[in-house]
PLY file of the C-alpha trace (Angstrom):
ply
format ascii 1.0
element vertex 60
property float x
property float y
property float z
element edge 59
property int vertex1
property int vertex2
end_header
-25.13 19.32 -25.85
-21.61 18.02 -26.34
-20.24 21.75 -27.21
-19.96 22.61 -23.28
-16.71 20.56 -22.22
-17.05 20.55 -18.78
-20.58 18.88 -19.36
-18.99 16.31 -20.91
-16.12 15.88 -18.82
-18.37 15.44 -15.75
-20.87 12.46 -17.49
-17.59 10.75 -18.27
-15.91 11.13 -15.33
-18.36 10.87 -12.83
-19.92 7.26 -13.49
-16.07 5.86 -14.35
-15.15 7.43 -10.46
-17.96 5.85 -9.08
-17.33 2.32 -10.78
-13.81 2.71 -9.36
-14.50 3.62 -6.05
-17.44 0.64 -5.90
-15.14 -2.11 -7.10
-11.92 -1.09 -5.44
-13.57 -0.29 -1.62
-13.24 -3.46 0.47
-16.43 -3.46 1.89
-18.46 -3.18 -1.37
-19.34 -6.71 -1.12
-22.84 -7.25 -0.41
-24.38 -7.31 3.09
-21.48 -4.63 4.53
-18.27 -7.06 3.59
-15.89 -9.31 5.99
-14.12 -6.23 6.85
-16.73 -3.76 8.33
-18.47 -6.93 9.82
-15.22 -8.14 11.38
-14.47 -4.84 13.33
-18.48 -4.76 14.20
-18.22 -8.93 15.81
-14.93 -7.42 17.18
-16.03 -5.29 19.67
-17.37 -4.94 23.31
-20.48 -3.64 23.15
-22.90 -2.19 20.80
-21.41 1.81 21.47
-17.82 0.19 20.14
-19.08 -1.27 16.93
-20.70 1.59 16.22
-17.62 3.84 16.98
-15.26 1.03 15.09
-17.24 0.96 11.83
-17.58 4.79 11.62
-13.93 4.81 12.50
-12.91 2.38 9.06
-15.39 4.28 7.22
-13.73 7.82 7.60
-10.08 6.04 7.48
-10.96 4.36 4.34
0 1
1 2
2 3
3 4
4 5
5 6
6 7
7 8
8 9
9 10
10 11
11 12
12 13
13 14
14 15
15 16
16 17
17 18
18 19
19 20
20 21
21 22
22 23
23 24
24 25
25 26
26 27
27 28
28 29
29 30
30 31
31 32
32 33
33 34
34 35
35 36
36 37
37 38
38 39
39 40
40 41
41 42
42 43
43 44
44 45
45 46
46 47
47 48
48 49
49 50
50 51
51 52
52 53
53 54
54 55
55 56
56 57
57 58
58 59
């Protein structure tokens, strides 16, 4: 029913924010992307890459 505007707003609006946010996110490559692999090769141990990769996930 295109008579309730805020309906409408959110089928438009959601799908185009979610196409943005997939293409412009650097790690939306398949696989993870260089980026979160990078900081997970990067670290120590197994308890850093976890820490490092939930770290650039609530950063970015």
């Amino acid at each position: 029913d295109f008579s309730d505007t805020t309906a409408v707003l959110t089928v438009l609006v959601v799908p185009l924010a979610v196409q943005w946010w997939s293409t412009w996110y650097p790690g939306a490559e398949p696989g993870g992307g260089g980026y979160v692999a990078q900081r997970m090769l990067a670290a120590r141990d197994e308890r850093e890459s976890l820490l490092a990769t939930l770290w650039f996930n609530v950063a970015h």
